[in-house]
N, C-alpha and C positions, 0 to 999 in steps of 0.2 A: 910717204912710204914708211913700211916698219922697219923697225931699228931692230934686227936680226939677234945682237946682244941682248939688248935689252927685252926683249920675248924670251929667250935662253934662259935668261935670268928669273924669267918669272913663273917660265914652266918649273926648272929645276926647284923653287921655292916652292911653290905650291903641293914638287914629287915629295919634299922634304916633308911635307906638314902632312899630305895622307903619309907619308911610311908611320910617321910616329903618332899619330892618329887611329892608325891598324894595328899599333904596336898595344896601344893603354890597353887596359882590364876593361872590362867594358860594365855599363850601367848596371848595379845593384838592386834588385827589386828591393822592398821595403822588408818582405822575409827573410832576405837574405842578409840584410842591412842588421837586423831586427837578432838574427843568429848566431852573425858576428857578436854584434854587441855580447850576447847571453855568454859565448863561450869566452870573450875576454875576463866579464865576471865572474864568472866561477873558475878562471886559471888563477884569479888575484883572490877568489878567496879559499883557494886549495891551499895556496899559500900558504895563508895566513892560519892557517887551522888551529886550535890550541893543543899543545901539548900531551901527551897522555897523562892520563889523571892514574897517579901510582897507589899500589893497594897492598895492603901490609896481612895477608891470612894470620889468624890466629890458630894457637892451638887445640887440634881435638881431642877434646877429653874422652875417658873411658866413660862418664856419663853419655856424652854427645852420641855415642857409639851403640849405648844401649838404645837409647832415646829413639835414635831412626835406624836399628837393622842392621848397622853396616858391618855384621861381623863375615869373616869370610876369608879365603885364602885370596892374596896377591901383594902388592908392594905399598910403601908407607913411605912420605919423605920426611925426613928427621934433620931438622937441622944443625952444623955442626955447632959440637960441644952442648947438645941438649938431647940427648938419645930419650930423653923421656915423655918428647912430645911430637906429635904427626904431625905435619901443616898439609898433608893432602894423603888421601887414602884411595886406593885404585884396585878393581879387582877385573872380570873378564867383563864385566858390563856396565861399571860405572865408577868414575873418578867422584871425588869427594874432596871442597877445603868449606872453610867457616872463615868468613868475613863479618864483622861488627855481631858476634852472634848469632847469625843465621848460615844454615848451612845450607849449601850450591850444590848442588847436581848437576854432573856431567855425563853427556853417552859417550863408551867407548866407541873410537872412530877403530872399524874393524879392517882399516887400509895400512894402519901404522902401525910401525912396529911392535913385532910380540916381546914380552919381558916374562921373567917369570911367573910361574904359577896362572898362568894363564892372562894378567893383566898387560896393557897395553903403553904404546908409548906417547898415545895422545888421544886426547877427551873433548867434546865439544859440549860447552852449553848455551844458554840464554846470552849471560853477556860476556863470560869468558870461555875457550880453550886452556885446557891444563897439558903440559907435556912433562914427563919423567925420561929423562937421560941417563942411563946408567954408561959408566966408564971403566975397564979396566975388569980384572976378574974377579968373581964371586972373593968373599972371604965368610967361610963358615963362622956361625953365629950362636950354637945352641942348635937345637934335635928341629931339622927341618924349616933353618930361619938361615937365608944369603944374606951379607951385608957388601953391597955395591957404592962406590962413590959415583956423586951421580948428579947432575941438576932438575931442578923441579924451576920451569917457566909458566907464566899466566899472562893470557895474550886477551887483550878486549876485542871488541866487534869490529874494529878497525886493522888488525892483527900488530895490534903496537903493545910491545913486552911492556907491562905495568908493573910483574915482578920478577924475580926471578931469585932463587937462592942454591949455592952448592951446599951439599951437607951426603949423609948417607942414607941411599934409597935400601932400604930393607922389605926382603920380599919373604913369606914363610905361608903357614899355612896356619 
């Protein structure tokens, strides 16, 4: 005869093993195995990413200036306590700095902000983005020259600030 219990026993064991049985994730193809893997490696090496590599513009001279053109009405960033030197030059079509002696070209981005004299508040190029920030109100300068306090940021191709300086953004004609 069967032992009533003991069938009980073995139906509910057996309910127990399909429930958690229906319960797993079920079999991984090899692409999908394969997907996994890819997207845990590159979360480890987003990570790991190195640093932004920081960049120091130099100043542009009034040679540099004649050299390529870039005479024009719009804003200038001047670093403070050095009113006699530009580290970036902006007008209604194109930002301008000099890294290691060569000078960068930037197109105004015609979405951002207007500043004076028709230039803008941010520049895109090859491998950087230039932004000028002006803060606070004009202070006259001499016959048709604003002086704004202000920041000048340069952002790489990854939009990670490389530099960034306050000083006075001066805009004239």
């Amino acid at each position: 005869m069967v032992d009533i219990n003991r069938l009980t026993r073995l139906i509910a064991g057996a309910s127990v093993l399909l429930m958690i049985a229906s319960c797993s994730e079920p079999e991984l193809t090899q692409a999908e195995k394969a997907a996994q893997e890819n997207a845990a490696i590159a979360a480890v090496e987003a990570s790991q990413k190195p640093p932004a590599q920081l960049v120091f513009p130099e100043i542009i001279t009034f040679a540099d200036i004649e050299a390529n053109n870039l005479f024009g009405a719009g804003c200038y960033m001047l670093p403070t306590g050095d009113q006699d030197g530009m580290l970036a030059l902006t007008d209604d079509r194109r930002g301008v700095i000099k890294l290691d002696g060569e000078i960068h070209r930037m197109v105004a981005d015609p979405g951002s902000s207007e500043q004076p004299y028709g230039a803008r508040g941010k520049y895109d190029g090859k491998k950087f983005s230039l932004r000028l920030e002006t803060t606070g109100e004009p202070i006259g300068n001499g016959y048709e020259t604003l002086d704004y306090e202000g920041t000048m940021t340069l952002r790489n191709g990854r939009d990670e600030v490389v530099f960034q300086q306050d000083g006075t953004i001066q805009c004239g004609a």
